[in-house]
C-alpha positions as CSV (number, residue, x, y, z in Angstrom):
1,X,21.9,-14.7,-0.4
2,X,20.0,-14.6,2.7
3,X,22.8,-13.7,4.9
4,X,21.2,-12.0,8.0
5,X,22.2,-8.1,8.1
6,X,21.7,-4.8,10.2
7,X,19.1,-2.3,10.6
8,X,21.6,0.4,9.5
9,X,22.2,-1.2,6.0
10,X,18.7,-2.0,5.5
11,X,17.3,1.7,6.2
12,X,20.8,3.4,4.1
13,X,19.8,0.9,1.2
14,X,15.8,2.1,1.0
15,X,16.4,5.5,1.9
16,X,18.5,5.6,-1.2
17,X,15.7,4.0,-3.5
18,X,13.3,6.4,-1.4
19,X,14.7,9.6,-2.7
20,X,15.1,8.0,-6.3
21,X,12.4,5.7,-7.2
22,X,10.2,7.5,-9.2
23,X,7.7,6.1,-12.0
24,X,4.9,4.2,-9.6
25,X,5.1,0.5,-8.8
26,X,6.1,-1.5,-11.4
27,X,9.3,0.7,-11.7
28,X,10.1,0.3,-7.8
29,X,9.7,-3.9,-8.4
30,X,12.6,-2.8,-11.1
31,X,14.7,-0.6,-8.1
32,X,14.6,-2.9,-6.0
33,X,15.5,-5.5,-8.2
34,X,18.8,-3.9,-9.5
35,X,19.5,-3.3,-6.0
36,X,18.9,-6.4,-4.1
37,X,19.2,-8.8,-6.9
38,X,21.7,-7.7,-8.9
39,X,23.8,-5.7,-6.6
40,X,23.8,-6.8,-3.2
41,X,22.6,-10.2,-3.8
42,X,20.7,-10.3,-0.9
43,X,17.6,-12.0,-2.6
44,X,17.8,-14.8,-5.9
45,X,15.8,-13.9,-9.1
46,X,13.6,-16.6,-8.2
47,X,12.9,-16.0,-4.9
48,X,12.1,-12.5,-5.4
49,X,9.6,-13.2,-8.4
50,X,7.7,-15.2,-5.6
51,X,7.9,-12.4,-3.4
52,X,6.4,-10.2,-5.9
53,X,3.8,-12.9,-7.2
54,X,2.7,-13.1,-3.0
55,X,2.7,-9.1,-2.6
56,X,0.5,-9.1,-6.0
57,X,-2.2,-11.5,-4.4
58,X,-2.2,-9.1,-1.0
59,X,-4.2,-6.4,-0.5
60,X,-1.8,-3.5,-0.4
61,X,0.9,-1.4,-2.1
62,X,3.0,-4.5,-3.6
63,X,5.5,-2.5,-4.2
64,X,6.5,-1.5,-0.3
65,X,5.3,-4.8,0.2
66,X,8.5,-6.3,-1.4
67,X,10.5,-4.1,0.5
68,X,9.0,-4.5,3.4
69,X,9.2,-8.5,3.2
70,X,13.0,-7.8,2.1
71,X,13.6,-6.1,4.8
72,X,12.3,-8.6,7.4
73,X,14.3,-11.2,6.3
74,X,17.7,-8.8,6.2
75,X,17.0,-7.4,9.5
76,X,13.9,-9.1,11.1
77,X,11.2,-6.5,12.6
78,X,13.4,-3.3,13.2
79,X,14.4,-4.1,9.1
80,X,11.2,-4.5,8.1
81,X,10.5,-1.1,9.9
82,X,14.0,0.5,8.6
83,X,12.7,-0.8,5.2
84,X,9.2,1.1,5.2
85,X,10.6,4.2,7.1
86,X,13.3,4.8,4.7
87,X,11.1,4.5,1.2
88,X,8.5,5.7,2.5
89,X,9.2,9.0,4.2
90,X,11.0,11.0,1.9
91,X,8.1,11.4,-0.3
92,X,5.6,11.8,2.7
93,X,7.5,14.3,3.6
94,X,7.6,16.2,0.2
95,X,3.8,16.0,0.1
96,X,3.7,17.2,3.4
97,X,5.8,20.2,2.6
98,X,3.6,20.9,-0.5
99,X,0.4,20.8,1.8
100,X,1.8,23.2,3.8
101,X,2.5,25.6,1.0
102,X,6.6,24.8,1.8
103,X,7.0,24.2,-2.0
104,X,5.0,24.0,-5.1
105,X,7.0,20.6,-6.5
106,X,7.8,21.8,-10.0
107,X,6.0,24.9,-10.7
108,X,8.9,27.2,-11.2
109,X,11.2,24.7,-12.9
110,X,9.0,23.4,-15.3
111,X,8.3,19.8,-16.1
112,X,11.2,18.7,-18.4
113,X,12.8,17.3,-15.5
114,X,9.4,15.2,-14.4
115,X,9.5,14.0,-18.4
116,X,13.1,12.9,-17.6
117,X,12.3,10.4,-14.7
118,X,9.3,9.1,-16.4
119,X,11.8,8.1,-19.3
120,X,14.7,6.3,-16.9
121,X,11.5,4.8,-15.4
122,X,11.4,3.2,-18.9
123,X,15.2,1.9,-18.8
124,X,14.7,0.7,-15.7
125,X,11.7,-1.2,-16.0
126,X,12.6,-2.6,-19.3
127,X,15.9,-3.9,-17.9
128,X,14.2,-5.7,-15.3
129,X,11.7,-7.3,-17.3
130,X,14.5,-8.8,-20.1
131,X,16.3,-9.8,-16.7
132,X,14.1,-11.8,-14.8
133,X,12.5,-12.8,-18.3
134,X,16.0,-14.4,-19.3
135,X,15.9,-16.1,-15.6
136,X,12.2,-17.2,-15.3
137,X,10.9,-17.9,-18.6
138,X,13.9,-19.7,-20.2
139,X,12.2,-22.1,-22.2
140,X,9.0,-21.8,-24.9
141,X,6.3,-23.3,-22.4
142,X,6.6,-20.3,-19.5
143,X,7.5,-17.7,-22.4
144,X,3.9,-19.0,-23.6
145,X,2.9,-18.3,-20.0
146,X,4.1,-15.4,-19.8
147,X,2.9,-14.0,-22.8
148,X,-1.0,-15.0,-22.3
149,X,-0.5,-13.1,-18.5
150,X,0.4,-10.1,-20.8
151,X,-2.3,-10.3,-22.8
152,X,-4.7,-10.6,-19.7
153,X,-3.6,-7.6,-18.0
154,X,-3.6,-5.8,-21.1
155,X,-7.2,-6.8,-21.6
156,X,-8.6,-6.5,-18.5
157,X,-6.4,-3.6,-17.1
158,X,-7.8,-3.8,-13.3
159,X,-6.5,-5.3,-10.4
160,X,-8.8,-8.2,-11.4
161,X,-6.8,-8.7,-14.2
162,X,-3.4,-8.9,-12.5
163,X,-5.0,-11.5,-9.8
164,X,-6.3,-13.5,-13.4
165,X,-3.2,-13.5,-15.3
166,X,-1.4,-14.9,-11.7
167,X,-3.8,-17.5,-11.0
168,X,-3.6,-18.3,-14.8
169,X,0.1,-18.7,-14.4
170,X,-0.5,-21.1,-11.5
171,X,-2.6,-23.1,-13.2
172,X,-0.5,-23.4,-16.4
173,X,2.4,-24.4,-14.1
174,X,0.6,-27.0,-12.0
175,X,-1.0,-28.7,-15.6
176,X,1.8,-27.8,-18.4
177,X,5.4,-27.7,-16.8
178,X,7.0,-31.1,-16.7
179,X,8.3,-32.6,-13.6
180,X,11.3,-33.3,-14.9
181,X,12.6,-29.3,-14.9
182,X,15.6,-28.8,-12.5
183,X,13.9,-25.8,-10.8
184,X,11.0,-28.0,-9.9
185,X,12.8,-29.9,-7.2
186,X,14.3,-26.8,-5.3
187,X,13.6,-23.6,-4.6
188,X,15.8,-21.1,-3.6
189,X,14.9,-20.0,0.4
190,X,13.4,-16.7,1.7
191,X,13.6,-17.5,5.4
192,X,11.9,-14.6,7.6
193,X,12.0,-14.4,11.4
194,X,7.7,-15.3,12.1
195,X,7.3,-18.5,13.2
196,X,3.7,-20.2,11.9
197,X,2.0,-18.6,15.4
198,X,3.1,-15.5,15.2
199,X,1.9,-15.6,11.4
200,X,-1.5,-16.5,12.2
201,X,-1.7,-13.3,14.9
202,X,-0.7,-10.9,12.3
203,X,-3.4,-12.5,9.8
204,X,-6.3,-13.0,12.9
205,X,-5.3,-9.2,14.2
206,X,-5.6,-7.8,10.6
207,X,-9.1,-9.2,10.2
208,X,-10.1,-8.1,13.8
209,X,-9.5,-4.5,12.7
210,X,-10.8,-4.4,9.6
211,X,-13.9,-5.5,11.4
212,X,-13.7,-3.4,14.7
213,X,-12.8,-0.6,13.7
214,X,-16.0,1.0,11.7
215,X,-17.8,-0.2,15.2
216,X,-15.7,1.3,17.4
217,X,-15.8,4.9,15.2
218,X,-19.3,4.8,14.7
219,X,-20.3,3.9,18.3
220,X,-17.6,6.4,19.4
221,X,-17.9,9.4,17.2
222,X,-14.3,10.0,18.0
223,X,-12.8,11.8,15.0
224,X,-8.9,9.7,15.7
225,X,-10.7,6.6,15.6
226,X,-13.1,7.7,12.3
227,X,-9.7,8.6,10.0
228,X,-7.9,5.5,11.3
229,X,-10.7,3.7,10.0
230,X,-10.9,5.2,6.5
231,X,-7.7,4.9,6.1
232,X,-7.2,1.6,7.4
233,X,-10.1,0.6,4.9
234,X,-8.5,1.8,1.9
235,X,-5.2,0.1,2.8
236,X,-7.1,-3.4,2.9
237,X,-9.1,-3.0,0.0
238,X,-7.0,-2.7,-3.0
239,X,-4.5,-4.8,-4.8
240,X,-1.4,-3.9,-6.4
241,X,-1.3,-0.5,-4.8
242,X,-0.8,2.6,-6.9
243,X,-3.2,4.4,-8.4
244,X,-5.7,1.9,-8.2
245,X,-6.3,2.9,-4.5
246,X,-7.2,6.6,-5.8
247,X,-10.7,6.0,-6.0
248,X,-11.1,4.4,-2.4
249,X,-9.3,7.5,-1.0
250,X,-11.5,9.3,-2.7
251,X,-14.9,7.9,-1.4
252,X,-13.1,7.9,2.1
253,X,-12.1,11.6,2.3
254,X,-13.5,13.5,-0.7
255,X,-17.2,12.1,-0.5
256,X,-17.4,12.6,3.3
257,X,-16.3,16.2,2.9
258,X,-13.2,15.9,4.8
259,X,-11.1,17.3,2.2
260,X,-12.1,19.0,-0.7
261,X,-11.9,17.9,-4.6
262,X,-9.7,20.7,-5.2
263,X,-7.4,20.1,-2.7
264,X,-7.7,15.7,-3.0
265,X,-6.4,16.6,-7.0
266,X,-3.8,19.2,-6.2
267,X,-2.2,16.8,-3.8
268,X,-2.7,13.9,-6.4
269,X,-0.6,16.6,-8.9
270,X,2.2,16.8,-6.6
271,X,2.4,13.0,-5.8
272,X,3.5,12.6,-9.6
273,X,6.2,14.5,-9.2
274,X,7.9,12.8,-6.1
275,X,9.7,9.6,-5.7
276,X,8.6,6.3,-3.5
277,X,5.5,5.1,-2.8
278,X,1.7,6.9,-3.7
279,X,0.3,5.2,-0.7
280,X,2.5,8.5,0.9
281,X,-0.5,10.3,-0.6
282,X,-2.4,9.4,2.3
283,X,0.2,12.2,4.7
284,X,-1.2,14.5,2.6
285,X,-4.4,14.3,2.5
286,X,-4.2,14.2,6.8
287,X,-2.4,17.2,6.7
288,X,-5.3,19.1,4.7
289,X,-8.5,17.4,6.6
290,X,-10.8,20.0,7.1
291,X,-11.5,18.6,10.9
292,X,-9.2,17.4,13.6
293,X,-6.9,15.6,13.5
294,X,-5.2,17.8,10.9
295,X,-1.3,18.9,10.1
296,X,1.3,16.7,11.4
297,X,-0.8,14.9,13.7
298,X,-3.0,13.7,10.8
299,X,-0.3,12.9,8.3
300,X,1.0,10.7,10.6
301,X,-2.2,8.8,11.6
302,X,-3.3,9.0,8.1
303,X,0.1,6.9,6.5
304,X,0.4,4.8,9.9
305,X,-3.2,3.7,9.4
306,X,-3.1,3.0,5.5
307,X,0.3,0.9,5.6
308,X,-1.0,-0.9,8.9
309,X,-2.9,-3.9,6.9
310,X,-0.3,-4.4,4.4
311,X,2.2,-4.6,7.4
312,X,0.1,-7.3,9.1
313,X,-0.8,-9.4,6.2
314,X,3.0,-9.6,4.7
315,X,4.2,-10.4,7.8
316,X,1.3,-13.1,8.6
317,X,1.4,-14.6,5.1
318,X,5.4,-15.0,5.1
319,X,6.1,-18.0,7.0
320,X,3.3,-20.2,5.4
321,X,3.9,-19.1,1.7
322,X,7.4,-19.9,2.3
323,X,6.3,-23.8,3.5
324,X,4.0,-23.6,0.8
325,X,6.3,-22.7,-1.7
326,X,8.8,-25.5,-1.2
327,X,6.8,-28.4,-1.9
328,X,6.8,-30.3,-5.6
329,X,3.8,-29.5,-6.7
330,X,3.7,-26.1,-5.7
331,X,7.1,-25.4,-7.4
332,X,5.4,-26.5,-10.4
333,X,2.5,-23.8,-10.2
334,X,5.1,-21.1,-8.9
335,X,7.2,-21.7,-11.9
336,X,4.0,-20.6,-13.7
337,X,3.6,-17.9,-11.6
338,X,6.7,-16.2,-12.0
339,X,6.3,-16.5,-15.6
340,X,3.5,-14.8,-15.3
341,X,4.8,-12.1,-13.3
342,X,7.2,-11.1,-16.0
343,X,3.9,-11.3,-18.6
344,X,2.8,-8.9,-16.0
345,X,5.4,-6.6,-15.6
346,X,5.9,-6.9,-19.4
347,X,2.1,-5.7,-19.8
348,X,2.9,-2.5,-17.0
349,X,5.8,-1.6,-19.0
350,X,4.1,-0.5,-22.3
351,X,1.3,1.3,-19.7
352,X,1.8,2.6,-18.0
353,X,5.5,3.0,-17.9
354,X,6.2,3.2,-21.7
355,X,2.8,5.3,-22.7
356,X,3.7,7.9,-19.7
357,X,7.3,8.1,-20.3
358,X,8.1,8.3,-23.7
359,X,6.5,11.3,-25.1
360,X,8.7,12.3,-28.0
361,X,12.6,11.7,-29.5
362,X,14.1,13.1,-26.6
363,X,12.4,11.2,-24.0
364,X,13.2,8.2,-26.2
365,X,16.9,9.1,-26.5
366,X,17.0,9.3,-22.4
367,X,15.1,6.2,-22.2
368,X,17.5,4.2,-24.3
369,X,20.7,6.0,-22.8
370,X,19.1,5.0,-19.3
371,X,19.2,1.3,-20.5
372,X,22.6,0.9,-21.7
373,X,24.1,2.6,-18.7
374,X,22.2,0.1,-16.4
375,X,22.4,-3.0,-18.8
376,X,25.4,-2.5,-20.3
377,X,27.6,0.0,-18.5
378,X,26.3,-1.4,-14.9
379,X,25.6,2.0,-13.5
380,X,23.8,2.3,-10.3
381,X,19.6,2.9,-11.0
382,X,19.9,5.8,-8.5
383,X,22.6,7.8,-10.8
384,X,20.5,7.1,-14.2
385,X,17.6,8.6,-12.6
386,X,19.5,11.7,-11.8
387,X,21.2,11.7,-14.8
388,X,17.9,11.8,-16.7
389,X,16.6,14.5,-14.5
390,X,19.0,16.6,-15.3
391,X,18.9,15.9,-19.1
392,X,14.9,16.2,-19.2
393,X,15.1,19.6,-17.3
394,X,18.2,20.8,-19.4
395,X,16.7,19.3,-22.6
396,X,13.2,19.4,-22.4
C-alpha cells in the first residue's frame, strides 16, 4: 500500500469505474473501495475511511474527491488529473451528446436496464458497508458509534446532518474509545506529494477566488468570467456532492434565465441514467446556455469551473490532515470518525440506494445475485454492473 504508480494505471483504473459507476455517490465510495482496497491494495481500509471522513467535511463532490486524493498519492499531480479525467469524462460526455440531441439515453430501450444498475448499486454498496463495518467498527463502543451517526443522517437527511453525525463521531472517539486500543497508537499512512506550503496556496488561492471572482464578473460584465463564477460558486458551496448541489445549479442558471426549467430537468433526466459523477451535470447545462459561451466551449468551462474548488481544497487540505491524523489523540477521535462514516454510509444505503433500487422481486433478486458475486464469488464491480444491466433490460 502506498507504492508510488504511473499516470497510465491511474487513468485505465478510473476510466473503468467511469464507464461503470452508476447509483450516485455513496455507491462510487463502494467502486472505488472494491477497487483500490480490495483489489489493488493501493489504499488500507482505514486509511481510506479517513479519506472519505476528510472529503465529507469539504465542500465538494466527495465522491471524485476520494478519487481525486487517490490518485495524487498513486501518481502525484498528473494522477490526480488522470484520476478526475478518467471518471469524470465519460459521463460529461454522454450528457453532452444528449444536449446536442446525439442520443436520447434510454428512450427507445426502455428503463429495465436503468432499474438494473440501481439494483447492483444495492450489492455494491451493501458489500462495502459490511466490509469496512467488519474493519472499523469491530468492537460494541464504535458499532454504538456508528449506529447513532445512522440515526443522525437518517433524521436530519441534509448535508448538515452528515457534517453532525461526523463531528459526533469525533467527539465520541476523543471522549469514549480507550487508549489502550491497538489502532490508537498507529495509523496506516496516506502520503501525497504537497508539502505544508504548497498546501496552504491551494487553500489561500481557493479563497481568493471564491472572493474575486463575483468582483471581477460584475465589474467586467464579461459573460466567460460570469459562468466561471456561477459555477465556481456552486462547486464551493455544497457538501457531499450529489444531488444536494441541484438546487445551487439551479439558482445559478435556471433563476438567471440562462437555461431554461425545461431544459435544467430534461438534462437532470438524463444524468440518472449515466455513470460517474453528477457534478458532470454542469457540461450540460454549458452546452445549453442560452448566451455565449455555449456548446463545447461552455461545457468545458462549465465542469472545469465547478470541479476547480474541490481540486484546490483536497489538494490544500491533504498534507495537514495527514499530520493531523497521526497524532494520539487524534487517532482516538478518527477511530470515531470512521465509525461514523460506516453509520453514514449505512444510513445512504437504505436511501437512497436501497429505496431507489429495489423496486420489486426482480430488482431484489438482482440486488442479492450482485452481492454474492462480489462478496462471495469475488467478481469484479464493473462485470456485476453489466451483468445487472443486462438482466434489468432483459427482465424488467
Amino acid at each position: 500500500m502506498g507504492k508510488s504508480g504511473s499516470v497510465g494505471e491511474v487513468f485505465r483504473a478510473f476510466l473503468l469505474l467511469g464507464v461503470t459507476s452508476f447509483g450516485g455517490p455513496v455507491a462510487h465510495i463502494g467502486y472505488f473501495r472494491d477497487a483500490f482496497v480490495v483489489r489493488r491494495k493501493w489504499i488500507g481500509d482505514a486509511a481510506y475511511a479517513d479519506l472519505v471522513a476528510l472529503c465529507q467535511f469539504l465542500p465538494g463532490p466527495a465522491s471524485s474527491q476520494v478519487g481525486m486524493a487517490i490518485g495524487l498519492q498513486r501518481a502525484g499531480y498528473a494522477g490526480l488529473l488522470a484520476a478526475w479525467a478518467a471518471f469524470t469524462l465519460p459521463s460529461a460526455i454522454l450528457l453532452l451528446l444528449f444536449a446536442w440531441g446525439a442520443s436520447t439515453l434510454g428512450a427507445d430501450m426502455g428503463a429495465g436496464w436503468i432499474a438494473g444498475l440501481k439494483a447492483a448499486a444495492v450489492g455494491v454498496v451493501a458489500h462495502a458497508v459490511l466490509g469496512m463495518a467488519s474493519t472499523l467498527t469491530p468492537d460494541k463502543e464504535r458499532a454504538t458509534i456508528a449506529v447513532i451517526a445512522m440515526g443522525i443522517v437518517l433524521l436530519v437527511p441534509t448535508a448538515l446532518g452528515q457534517v453532525l453525525a461526523i463531528a459526533a463521531g469525533a467527539v465520541a472517539g476523543l471522549f469514549w474509545l480507550k487508549p489502550s486500543m491497538p489502532q490508537i497508537g498507529r495509523h496506516e499512512p496516506f502520503a501525497v506529494p504537497v508539502s505544508s506550503t504548497a498546501g496552504a496556496c491551494f487553500l489561500s488561492v481557493f479563497a481568493i477566488l471564491l472572493v474575486a471572482l463575483p468582483l471581477l464578473a460584475g465589474v467586467s460584465g464579461n459573460p466567460v468570467l460570469e459562468m466561471i463564477d456561477s459555477f465556481y460558486r456552486a462547486g464551493s458551496l455544497v457538501f457531499g456532492g450529489g444531488h444536494v448541489v441541484l438546487p445551487l445549479l439551479q439558482a445559478e442558471v435556471v433563476a438567471t434565465g440562462h437555461v431554461s426549467e425545461q431544459a435544467f430537468l430534461a438534462g437532470y433526466g438524463a444524468a440518472q441514467a449515466v455513470p460517474g459523477p453528477l457534478f458532470s451535470f454542469a457540461a450540460y447545462l454549458g452546452a445549453v446556455y442560452q448566451t455565449p459561451p455555449t456548446g463545447l466551449a461552455g461545457a468545458a468551462i462549465a465542469l472545469l469551473a465547478i470541479y476547480l474548488p474541490s481540486t484546490l481544497l483536497v489538494i490544500g487540505a491533504l498534507p495537514f490532515w495527514e499530520r493531523l491524523r497521526a497524532a494520539p489523540l487524534a487517532r482516538k477521535a478518527m477511530l470515531g470518525v470512521n465509525a461514523a462514516v460506516v453509520g453514514l454510509l449505512a444510513a445512504a444505503f437504505y436511501d437512497p440506494v436501497f429505496t431507489a433500487g429495489i423496486t420489486s422481486p426482480l430488482t431484489m433478486a438482482i440486488a442479492a445475485a450482485s452481492f454474492v458475486a462480489l462478496a462471495a464469488w469475488k467478481a469484479p464491480a464493473w462485470a456485476v454492473v453489466v451483468a445487472a444491466g443486462v438482466a434489468g433490460f432483459l427482465l424488467l
